[in-house]
C-alpha positions as CSV (number, residue, x, y, z in Angstrom):
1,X,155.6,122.9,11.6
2,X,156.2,126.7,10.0
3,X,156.1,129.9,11.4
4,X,152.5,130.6,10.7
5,X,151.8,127.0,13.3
6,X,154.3,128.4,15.7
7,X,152.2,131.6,16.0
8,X,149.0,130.3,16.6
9,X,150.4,127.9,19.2
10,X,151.6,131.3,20.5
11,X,148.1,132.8,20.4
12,X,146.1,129.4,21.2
13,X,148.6,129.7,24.4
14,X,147.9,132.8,25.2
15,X,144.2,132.5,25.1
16,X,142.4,129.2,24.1
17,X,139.5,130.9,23.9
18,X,140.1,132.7,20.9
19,X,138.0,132.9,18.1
20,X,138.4,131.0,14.4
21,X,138.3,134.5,13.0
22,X,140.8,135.9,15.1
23,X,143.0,133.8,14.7
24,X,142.7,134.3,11.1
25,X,142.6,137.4,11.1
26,X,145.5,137.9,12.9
27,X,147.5,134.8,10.8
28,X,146.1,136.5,7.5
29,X,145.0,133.1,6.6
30,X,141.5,132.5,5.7
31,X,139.3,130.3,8.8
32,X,139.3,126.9,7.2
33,X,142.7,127.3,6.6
34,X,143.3,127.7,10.3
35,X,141.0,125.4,11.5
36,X,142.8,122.5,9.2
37,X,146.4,123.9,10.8
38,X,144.8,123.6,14.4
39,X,143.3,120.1,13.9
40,X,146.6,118.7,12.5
41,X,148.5,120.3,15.4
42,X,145.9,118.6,17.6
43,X,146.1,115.1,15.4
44,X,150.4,115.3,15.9
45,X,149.9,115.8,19.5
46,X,151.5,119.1,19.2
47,X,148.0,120.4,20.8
48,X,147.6,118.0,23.9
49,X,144.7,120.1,25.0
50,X,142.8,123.3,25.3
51,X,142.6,124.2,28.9
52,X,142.5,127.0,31.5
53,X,145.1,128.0,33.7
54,X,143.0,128.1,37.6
55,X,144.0,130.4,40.4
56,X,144.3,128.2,43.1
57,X,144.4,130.7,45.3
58,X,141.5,132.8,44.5
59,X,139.8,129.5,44.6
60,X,140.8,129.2,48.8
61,X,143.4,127.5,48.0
62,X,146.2,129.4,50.1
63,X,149.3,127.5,50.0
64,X,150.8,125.9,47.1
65,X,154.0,123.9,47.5
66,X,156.7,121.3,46.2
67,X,156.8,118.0,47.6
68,X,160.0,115.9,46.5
69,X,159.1,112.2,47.3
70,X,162.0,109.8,47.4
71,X,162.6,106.1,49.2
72,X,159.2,105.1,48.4
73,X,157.8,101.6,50.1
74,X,156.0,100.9,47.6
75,X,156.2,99.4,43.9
76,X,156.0,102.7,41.5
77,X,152.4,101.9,40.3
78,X,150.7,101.7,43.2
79,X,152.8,105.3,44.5
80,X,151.4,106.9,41.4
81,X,148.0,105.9,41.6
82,X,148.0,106.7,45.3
83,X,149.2,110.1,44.8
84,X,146.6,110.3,42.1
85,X,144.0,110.1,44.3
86,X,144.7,113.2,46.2
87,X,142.7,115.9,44.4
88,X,145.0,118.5,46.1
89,X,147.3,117.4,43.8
90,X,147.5,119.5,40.7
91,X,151.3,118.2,39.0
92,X,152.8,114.5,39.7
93,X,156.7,114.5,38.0
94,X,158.8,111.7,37.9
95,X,162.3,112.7,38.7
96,X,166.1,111.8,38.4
97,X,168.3,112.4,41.1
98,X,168.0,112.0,44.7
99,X,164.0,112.0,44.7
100,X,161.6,109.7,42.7
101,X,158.6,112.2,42.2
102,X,157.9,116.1,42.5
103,X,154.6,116.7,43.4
104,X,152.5,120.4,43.1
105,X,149.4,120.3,45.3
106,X,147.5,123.4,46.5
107,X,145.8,123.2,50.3
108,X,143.8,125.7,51.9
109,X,146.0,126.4,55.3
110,X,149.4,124.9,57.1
111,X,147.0,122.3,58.7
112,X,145.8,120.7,55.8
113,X,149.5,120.9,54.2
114,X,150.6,119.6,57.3
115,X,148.2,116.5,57.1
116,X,148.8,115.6,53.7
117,X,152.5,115.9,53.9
118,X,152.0,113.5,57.0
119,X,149.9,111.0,55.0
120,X,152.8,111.1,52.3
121,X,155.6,110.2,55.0
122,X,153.6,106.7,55.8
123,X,154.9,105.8,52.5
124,X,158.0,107.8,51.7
125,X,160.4,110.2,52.4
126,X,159.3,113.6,51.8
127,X,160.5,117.4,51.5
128,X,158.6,120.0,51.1
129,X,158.7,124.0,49.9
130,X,156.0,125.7,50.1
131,X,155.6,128.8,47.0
132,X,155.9,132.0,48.0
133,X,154.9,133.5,45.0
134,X,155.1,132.8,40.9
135,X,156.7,135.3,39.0
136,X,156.3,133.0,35.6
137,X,154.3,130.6,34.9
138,X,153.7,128.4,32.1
139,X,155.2,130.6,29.4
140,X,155.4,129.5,26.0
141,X,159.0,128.3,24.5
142,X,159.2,129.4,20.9
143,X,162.2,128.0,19.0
């Protein structure tokens, strides 16, 4: 990977939406050029997607929060395809330390937080923190 790759993982980041030609332009490479750098980057894995970032909350989703889920009852596949299941759940981490999994999920009020957190404790230990507010948010590491 050059500098030339690193920059339109930069831009691609910034916007995925944007245009062959921009991107070329804006590389000073010509469009098959950058097409051929995108599709290897995609091929390496470099690329895993091209994808939006949703506002949750302008969506009525009012509440996002942490869950750390730790002394789980069940075997670790069945945990993770549970929690899959729950389409308020937007991230599913496994962790080291004291807790097995962080969870992101987004609900709509305290109630419904409160209800999923509840279903959550029938198999586990959970602790939550609910988001105040993001100040960053998926920003790109260049190196």
């Amino acid at each position: 990977m050059d500098q030339i790759d690193r920059q339109l993982l930069k831009l691609l980041h910034e916007n995925a939406r944007i245009s062959i030609v921009e991107l070329s332009q804006k590389v000073c490479l010509s469009r098959p050029s950058v097409k051929e750098r995108i599709d290897k980057l995609a091929e390496q894995g470099i690329i895993k997607n091209f994808t939006i970032l949703p506002s949750y909350q302008k969506m009525g989703h009012q509440i996002s929060f942490f869950s750390e889920i730790s002394n789980i009852k069940w075997p670790a596949p069945q945990i993770e395809a549970e929690l899959q299941k729950y389409p308020n759940i937007t991230d599913i981490h496994i962790v080291l330390g004291k807790s097995n999994y962080l969870v992101k999920a987004s609900v709509k009020d305290t109630n419904e937080m409160k209800l999923l957190i509840a279903e959550w404790m029938t198999f586990s230990d959970v602790t939550s923190t609910m988001i105040l507010e993001t100040t960053l948010e998926n920003r790109f590491i260049e190196e």
